[in-house]
N, C-alpha and C positions, 0 to 999 in steps of 0.2 A: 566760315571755313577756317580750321586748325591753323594757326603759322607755321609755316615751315621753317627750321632752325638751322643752322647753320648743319654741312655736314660735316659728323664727325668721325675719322678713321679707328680701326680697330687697335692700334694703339693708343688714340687719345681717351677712348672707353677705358680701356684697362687701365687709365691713369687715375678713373674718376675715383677721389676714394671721400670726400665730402659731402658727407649725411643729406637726404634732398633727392630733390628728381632735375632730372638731367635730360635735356632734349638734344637728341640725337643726330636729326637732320636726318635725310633721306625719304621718309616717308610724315606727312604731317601728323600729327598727336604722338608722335611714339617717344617714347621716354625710358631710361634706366632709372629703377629708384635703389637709392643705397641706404640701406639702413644703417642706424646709430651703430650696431655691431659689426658692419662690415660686409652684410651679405649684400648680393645685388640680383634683380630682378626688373624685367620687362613690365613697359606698362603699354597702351595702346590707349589715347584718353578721343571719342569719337562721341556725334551727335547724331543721333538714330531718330528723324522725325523733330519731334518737340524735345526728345531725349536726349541724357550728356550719361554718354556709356564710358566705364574704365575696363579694360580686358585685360586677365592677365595672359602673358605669351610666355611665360617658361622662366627659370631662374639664370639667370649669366655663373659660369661660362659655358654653363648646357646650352643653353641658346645664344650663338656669338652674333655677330651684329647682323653679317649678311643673313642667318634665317630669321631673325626680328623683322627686317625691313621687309622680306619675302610675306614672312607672315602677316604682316601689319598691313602692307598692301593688298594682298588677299582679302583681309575683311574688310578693307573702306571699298573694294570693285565689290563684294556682296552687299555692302550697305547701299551702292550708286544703286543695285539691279532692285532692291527692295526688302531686303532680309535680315533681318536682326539678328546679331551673331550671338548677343548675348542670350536671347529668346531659343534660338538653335542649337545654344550650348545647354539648356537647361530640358529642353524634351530627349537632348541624344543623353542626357544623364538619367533621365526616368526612363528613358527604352533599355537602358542597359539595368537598371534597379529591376524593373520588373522582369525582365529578361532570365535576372540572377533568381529572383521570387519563384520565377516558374520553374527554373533547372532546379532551386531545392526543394519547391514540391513534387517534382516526376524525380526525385530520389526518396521521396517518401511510402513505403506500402505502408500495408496493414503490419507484417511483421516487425517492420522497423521500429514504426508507431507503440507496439506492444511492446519489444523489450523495452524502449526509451521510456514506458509508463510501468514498467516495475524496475525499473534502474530508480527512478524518483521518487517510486511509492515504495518501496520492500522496508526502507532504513522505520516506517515507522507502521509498520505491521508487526504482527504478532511474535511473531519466527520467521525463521528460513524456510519449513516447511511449507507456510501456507505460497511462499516465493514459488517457490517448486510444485505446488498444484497448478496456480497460476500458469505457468508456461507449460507444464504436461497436459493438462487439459487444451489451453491454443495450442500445443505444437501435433496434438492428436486430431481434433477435430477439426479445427477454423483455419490453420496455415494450407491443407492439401485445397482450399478453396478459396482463402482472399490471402492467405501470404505474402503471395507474390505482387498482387492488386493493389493500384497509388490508392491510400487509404480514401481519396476523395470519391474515386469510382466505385466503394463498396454500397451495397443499396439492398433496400428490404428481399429482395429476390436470393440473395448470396447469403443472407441472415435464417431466411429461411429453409435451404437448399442445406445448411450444415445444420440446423436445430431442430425442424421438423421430423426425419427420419425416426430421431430417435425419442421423443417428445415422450412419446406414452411406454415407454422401457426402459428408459433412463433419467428417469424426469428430475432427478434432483439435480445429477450432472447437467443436463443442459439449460435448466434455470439457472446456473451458479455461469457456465459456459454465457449467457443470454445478458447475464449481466457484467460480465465481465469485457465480453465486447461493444456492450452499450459505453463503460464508462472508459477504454482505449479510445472510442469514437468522441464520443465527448471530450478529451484530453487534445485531439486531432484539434478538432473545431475551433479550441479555445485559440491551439498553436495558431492558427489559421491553415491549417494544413486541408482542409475539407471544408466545406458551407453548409451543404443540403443539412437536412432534420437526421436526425440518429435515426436508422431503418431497426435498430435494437433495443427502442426502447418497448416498454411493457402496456404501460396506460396509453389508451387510447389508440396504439398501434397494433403490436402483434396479438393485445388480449382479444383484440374483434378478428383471430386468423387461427388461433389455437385455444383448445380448451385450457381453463384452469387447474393448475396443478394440485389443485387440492383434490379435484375429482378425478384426474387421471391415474394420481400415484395419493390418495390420502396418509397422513401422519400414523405410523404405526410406532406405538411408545413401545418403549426398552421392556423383553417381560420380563417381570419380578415375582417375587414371594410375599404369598401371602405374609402378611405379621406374623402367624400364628405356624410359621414354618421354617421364621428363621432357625429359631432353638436349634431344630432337627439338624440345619443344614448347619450351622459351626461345630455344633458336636461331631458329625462327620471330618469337618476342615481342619478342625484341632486333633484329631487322629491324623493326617495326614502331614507327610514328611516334604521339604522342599518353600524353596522362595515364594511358590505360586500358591500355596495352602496360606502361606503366611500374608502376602497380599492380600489377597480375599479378604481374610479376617478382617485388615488393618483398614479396608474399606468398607466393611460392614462397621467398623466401630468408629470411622469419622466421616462417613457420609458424602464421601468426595469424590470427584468423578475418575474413574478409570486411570483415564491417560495423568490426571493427578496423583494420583497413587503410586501407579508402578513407575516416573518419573524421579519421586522424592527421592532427595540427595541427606545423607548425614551433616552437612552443611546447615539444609534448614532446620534439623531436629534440635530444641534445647530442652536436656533431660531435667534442668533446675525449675523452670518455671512450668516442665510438660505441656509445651506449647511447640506446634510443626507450624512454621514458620512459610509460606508458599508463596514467592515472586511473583509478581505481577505479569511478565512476561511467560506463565504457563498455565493464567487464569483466563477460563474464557472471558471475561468481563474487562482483560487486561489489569486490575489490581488486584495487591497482596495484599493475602487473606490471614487469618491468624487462624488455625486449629484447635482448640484443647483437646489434649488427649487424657482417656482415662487411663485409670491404673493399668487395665490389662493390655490398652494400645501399649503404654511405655514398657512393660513386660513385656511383650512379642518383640519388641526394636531391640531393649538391652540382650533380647536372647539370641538375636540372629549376628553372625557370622558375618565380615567386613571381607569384603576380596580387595587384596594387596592391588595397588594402581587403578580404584574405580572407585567414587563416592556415592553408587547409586545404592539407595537401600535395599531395593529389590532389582537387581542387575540380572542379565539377560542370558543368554548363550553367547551371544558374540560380546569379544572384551571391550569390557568400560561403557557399556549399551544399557538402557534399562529394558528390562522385562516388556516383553510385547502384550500386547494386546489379544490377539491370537492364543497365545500362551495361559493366561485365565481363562478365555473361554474354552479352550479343550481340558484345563482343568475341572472345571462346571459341567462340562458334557461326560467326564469320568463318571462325576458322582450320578445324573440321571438325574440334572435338577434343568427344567425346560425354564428356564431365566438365562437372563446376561447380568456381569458388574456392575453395566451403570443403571442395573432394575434395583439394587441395594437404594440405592437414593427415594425411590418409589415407596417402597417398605416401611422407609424411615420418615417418610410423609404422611403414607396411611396412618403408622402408629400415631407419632403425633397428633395428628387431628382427630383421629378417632380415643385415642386411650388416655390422653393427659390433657394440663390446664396452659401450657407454655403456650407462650402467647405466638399469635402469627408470625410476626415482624422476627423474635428470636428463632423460630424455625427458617424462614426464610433466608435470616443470615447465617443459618447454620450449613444450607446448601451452597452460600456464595452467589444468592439470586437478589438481583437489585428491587429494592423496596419504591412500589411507586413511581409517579414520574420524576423528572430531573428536578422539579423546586422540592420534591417531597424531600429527595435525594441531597442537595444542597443542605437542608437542615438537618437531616442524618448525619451528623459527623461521628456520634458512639458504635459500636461497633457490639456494642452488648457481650461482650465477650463473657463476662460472668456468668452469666443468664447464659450464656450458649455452654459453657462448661458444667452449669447444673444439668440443663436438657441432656448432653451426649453422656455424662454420669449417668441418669436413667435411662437412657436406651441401652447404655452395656451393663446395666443391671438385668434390663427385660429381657435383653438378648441370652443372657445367662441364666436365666433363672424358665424349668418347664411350665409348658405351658399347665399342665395339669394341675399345676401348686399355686398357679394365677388367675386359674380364668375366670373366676367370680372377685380378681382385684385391680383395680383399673388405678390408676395412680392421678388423683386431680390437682394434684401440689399446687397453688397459682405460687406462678416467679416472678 
């Protein structure tokens, strides 16, 4: 049993200013420690069983003497009864840990869950845009049903109650929707914020509950023109007046997709080296692509007309905006031609592989289509840019030139 120490009054405490522990008197173990700095602190030194416990009771002069000796007492009568204070202090701290664990998971829904995973995802996405489908698509379909739901309680039933409806009518939206909330859920799980299995994933879950998208909504490609039709259709385009005649063309003569196009900025054009220069951030593949342009591309660009306060080449109706989308295809349905813009690229496939000797790999990189797998890819570091500047020189040759003055001449150049 502790010795009990002399006792000492509340002014001979506040006298003690000598580094050490200091026994107090009044209740046995209990002790002031003063540290080499000056601070001072309760100690309670007790043997619990076979055990030698130290407890802290609070720092002096929060704690002055009469509630140390109160407190101190207090645990050596739980230690008589059978209870280990130091053991008792340690499960009321995990009741209150987990206690806190639970109150921040029942403030977790699915909503919350979903913005917190494009707040962390967005910065290394494409754009802003795809930020903005992201959340238009959850905030239309999935919040009117799990929104509000602690993301742990959402379950195959609520997956399927917002996806299935619309499965065979909108099928590309709710695959993109399907997968978008498999990987909010998986983001949940990782946090520890939900346990159960993702009720949205694809394999092995909802593909044995819904048909495959490929049979319900099959791939329908962009329609295009024949090879042998372009001619017709620029000779049309080049009669016609306006940014959206001029686009056209400027996409028929480098092969690049739409939203590439009507995008480009006079920033990335350099008329020295007649190379369109295209960031990586408006490439689907996310890298920057090099262009060559022919003569008559850099002829269309030097011809067209700059609007004061917008760098867009082909700029829009509203200011400082490019050209929409929209905006080419009602140009296209002007002329009575059953294609879309990004069917120009189809065109410019067919010819190549049907009319000339250019090799695969140069066409492929003339689309901005990645070659092969990732090691093929690793050891691709050329970019063939020459070899692509000869190929699009022949295609705005054949594009220029009728068909009736070619069609027993096929062009087999190997490059």
């Amino acid at each position: 049993m502790a010795k009990v120490a002399k006792d000492l009054g509340a002014i001979e405490v506040k006298r003690l200013k000598e580094p050490g522990y200091h026994h107090v008197g009044g209740v046995a173990g209990l002790i002031l420690q003063v540290s080499p700095g000056g601070s001072k602190s309760w100690l309670l030194r007790i043997k619990v069983g076979v055990r030698r416990r130290e407890i802290g009771l609070g720092a002096y002069p929060g704690v002055g003497l009469a509630d140390a000796r109160s407190k101190a007492q207090q645990l050596r009568d739980a230690v008589v009864s059978g209870t280990d204070p130091v053991e008792q202090r340690a499960l009321a701290r995990q009741s209150i840990i987990q206690a806190q664990a639970e109150e921040r998971h029942m403030r977790w829904t699915f909503r919350r869950c979903a913005e917190a995973y494009i707040t962390a995802r967005a910065p290394g996405w494409r754009s802003k845009k795809h930020a903005a489908q992201w959340a238009a698509t959850l905030e239309r379909y999935a919040y009117p049903t799990i929104g509000n739901l602690l993301v742990r309680d959402v379950t195959l039933s609520h997956v399927m109650t917002i996806v299935e409806p619309y499965w065979t009518t909108k099928t590309e939206t709710m695959s993109r929707l399907r997968n978008r909330i498999e990987m909010v859920l998986d983001w949940a799980r990782v946090r520890k914020y939900r346990s159960d299995e993702n009720p949205a994933r694809w394999k092995g879950n909802l593909d044995k509950l819904l048909p495959n998208r490929s049979v319900v909504a099959p791939v329908k490609n962009h329609k295009a023109l024949p090879a042998g039709q372009i001619y017709e259709f620029t000779k049309k385009v080049r009669a016609l007046e306006g940014f959206a005649a001029r686009c056209l063309e400027f996409l028929v003569l480098t092969g690049c997709r739409s939203s590439e196009g009507r995008m480009a900025t006079w920033s990335e054009i350099d008329f020295d080296s007649a190379t369109w220069n295209v960031p990586g951030e408006r490439m689907k593949n996310g890298r920057p692509h090099r262009v060559p342009l022919c003569d008559y591309a850099v002829q269309i660009l030097k011809q067209l007309p700059r609007i004061e306060g917008s760098d867009y080449v082909f700029p829009g109706s509203k200011p400082n905006r490019p050209m929409s989308d929209g905006t080419l295809g009602k140009r296209m349905r002007s002329l009575g031609v059953d294609a879309t813009p990004h069917g120009f690229r189809a065109t410019f496939t067919s010819w190549c592989a049907s009319s000339t000797a250019h090799a695969f790999e140069v066409r492929e990189m003339a689309l901005a289509h990645s070659i092969g797998d990732k090691t093929v890819a690793a050891y691709q570091r050329d970019d063939l840019f020459e070899k692509r500047r000869l190929l699009m020189n022949d295609w705005a040759n054949f594009v220029a030139t009728e068909p009736s003055k070619s069609a027993n001449v096929i062009n087999i150049r190997a490059r």
